[in-house]
N, C-alpha and C positions, 0 to 999 in steps of 0.2 A: 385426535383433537375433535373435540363436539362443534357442534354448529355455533353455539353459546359462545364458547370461546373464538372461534375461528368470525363472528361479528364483530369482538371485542376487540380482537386483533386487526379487524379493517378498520372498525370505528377510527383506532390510533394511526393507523397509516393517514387515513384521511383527513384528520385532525393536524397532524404533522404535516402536509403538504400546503394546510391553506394557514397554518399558523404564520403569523405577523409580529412583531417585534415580543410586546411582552403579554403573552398569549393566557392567562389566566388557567382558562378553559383545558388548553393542550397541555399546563403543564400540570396537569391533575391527572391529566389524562397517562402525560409520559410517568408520572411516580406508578398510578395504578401496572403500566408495563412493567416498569422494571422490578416491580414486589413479584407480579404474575414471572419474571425470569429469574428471579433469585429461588423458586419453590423447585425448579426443576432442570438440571443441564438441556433435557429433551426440550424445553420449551423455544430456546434460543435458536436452536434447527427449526422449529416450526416457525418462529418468526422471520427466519433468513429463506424460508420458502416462499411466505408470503411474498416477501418482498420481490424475489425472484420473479413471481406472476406478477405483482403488483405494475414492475417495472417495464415487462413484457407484455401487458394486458392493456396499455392505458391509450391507444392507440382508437378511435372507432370503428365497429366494426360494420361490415356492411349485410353481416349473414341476418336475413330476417326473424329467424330464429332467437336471436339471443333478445328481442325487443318483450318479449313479454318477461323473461327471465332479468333485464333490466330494470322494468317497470316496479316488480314486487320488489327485487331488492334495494332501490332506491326509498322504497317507502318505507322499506323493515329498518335500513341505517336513517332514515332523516326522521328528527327527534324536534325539529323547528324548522321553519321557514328558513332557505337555503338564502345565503347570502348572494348578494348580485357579482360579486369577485369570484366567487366561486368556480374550477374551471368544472368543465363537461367530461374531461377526462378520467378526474379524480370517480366518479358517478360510475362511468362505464368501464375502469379498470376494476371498481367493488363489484361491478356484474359480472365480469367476466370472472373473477378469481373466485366470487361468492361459488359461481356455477360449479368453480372446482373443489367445491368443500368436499367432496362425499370421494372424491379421487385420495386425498390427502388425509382425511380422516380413517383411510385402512392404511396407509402407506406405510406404518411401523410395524404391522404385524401382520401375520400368516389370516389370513381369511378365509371361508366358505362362499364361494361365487355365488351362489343362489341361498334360501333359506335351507336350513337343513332339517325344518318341517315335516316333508313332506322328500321322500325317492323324486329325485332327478333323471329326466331321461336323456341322455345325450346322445349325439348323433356324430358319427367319425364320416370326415369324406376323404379317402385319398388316392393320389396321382402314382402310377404304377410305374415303374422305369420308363424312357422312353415316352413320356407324355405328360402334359400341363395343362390343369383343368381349369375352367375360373368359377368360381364360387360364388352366391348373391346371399349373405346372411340373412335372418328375416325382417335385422333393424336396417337393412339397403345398404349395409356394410357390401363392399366387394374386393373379392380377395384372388388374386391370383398364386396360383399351388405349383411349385416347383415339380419336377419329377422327382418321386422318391421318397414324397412328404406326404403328412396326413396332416388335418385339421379337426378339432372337437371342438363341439359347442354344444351349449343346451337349448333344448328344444325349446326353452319358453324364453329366450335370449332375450326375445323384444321388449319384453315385460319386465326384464331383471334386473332391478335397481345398480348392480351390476353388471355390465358386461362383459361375460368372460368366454374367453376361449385357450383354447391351449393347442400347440404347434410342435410337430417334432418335423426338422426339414428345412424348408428356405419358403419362403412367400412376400408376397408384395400385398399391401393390404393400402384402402382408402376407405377410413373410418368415416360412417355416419355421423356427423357431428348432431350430440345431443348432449347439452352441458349440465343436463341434471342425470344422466347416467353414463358415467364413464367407462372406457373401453379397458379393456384388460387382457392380454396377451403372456399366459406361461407359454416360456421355451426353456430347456435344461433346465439351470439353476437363476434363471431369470426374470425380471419382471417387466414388460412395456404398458407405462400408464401413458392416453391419450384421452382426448376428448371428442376431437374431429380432425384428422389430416391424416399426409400419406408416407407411408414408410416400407424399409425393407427390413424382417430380420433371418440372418439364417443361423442356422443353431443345429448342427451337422451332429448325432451324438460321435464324442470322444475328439471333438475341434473346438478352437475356441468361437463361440459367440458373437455379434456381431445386427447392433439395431443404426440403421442410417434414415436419417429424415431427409426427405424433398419436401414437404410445406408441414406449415406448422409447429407443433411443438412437441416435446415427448420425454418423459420421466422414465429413467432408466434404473431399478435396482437389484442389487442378486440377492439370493438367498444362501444364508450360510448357518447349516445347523438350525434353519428354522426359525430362522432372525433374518430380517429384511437390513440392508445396508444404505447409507445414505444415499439420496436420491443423485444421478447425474442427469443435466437438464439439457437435451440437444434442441438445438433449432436449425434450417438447413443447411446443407452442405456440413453438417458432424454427423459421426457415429460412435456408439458407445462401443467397446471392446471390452469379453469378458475372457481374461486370460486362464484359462484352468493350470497354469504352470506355477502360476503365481497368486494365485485366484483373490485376481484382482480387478478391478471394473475400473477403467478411463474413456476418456474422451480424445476423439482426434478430430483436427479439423479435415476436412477433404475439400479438391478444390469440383469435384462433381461429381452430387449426390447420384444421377442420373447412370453413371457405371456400373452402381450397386447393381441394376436392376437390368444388366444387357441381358439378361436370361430369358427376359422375356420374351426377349426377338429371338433367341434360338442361338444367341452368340454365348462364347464362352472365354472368361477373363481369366489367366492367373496372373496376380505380382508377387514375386518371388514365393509361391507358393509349392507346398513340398509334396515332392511327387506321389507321395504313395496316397494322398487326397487329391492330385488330380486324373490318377487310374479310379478315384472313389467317383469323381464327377463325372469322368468317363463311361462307368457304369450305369448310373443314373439316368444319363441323357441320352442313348443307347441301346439302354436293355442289355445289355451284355456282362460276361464274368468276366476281367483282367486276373491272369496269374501271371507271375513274373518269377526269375528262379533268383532275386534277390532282393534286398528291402528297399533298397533308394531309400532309407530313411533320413540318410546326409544331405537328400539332393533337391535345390529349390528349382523353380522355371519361370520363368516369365512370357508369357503369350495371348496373343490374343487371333481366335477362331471366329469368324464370321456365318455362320452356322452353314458350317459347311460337312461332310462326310464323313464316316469314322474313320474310312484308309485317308483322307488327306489330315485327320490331325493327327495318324500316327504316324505318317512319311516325314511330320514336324518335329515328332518326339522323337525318332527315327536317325535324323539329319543333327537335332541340338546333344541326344544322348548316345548316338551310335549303340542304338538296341538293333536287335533284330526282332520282327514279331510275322507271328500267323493270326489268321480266321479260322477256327473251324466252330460252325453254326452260329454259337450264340457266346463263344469263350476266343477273348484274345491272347495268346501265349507271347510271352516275353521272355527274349532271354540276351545273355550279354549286355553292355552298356555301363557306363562310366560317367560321374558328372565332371562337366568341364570347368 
């Protein structure tokens, strides 16, 4: 959706919120909407977006930043002198959502992150088994990098009307908030749109997916065949789940977003998580090879490791699975063991 319309569509929000009994004005306004949703099914998603931000946005905000990004678009929407009923919300819900135009106007289609003008140079940083690096993007974005993962971006990021980077691995990130260019995050077959706040996604290849918010807000969509899927909207404590079994994208609520991210501190969570990814996280965090002489493919676990040694989580796995295992250098061998 262009800007032109995506005005036209707050015009009416706004026009509907201060509408009064028999409203002349709004109800010109509601025909002109509903001719603009009769032209296209697509259009009705884009107004149930709006609203989506409209309803989340209307709130003041206190980031100094959005004050000049307020000022222009109160002047662009106000067409007469503002009535004294008028609330201050309706004003700063159009600024905030305005800011998210350029987020929403790629949101249906496969996009090029930067112009495709001109060769891009991009820049891969990543974390090696065994170690987690932290990151400082050049927009003040900062990112903590899982062991095992890599992060890309391009070099001229700060500049790019888009923001884009791309992630194979797990990471925590705290976006730079800048509401005229929004953040963008490929992982697998996935999409995370934000603007400014902090999140976790990890995105393991051949596991399912997986974006959880601790502050702010964040538009979740996958890609299938080259076609983006409707957006799912987390705020905190949710995360989006991309199930490749079913490939299919929900939301869950969780009662704390803060678990997502025990990695950081060196600890290690599974809930009922199935063993042969967590010999994979094993590895990772470690530096080590796990071989085992059978698949545990049946077999889930549940635990939690305070980052402690590799022979004390395997005395764990040891005791709940009655494996036996060795060290030698950099490979743990496994053998026997049953789930219980």
């Amino acid at each position: 959706m262009d800007q032109e319309t995506w005005k036209f569509v707050l015009d009416y929000l706004s026009a509907k919120e201060n509408a009064k009994g028999n409203d002349q004005k709004f109800e010109h306004k509601e025909k002109k909407i509903q001719e603009w949703l009769s032209k296209d099914p697509k259009n009705r998603q884009d107004l149930e977006q709006a609203l989506w931000l409209w309803e989340h946005t209307s709130a003041p905000l206190e980031n100094e930043e959005w004050k000049a990004g307020f000022n222009a678009v109160k002047t662009a929407l106000l067409t007469e002198p503002p009535r004294k009923t008028a609330k201050f919300k309706v004003w700063m819900a159009a600024a905030a959502i305005f800011a998210a135009i350029v987020m929403f106007t790629f949101f249906y289609k496969v996009q090029q992150p930067v112009s495709t003008h001109a060769e891009i140079s991009w820049i891969t940083k990543s974390a090696r088994p065994g170690k987690m690096i932290n990151i400082m993007l050049p927009d003040s974005t900062e990112i903590l990098l899982n062991s095992g993962s890599s992060i890309s971006f391009p070099e001229n990021l700060k500049h790019a009307g888009l923001r884009t980077v791309k992630l194979k691995g797990e990471a925590f990130f705290k976006v730079k908030r800048d509401p005229r260019h929004p953040f963008v995050v490929y992982s697998l077959n996935i999409q995370t749109r934000v603007l400014g706040t902090s999140f976790n996604i990890r995105a393991w290849e051949g596991h399912r997916a997986e974006v959880t918010v601790l502050t702010g807000k964040v538009a979740v969509s996958r890609d299938s065949a080259g076609m983006q899927s409707a957006a799912i909207h987390l705020l905190p404590n949710q995360k989006a789940v991309c199930d490749l079994n079913l490939s299919k994208l929900y939301r869950q609520n969780i009662e704390d977003a803060h678990t997502a991210i025990d990695w950081t501190e060196g600890k290690m969570v599974f809930d009922q998580m199935a063993v042969p990814e967590i010999f994979e996280a094993i590895e990772r965090k470690f530096a080590v090879k796990v071989i085992a002489d059978q698949s545990f493919k049946d077999c889930k676990l549940t635990a939690k490791f305070n980052n402690i040694s590799l022979n004390d989580v395997l005395q764990t796995i040891q005791a709940t699975l009655n494996i036996q295992y060795t060290i030698n250098k950099n490979t743990v061998y496994i053998k026997g063991g049953k789930c219980n």
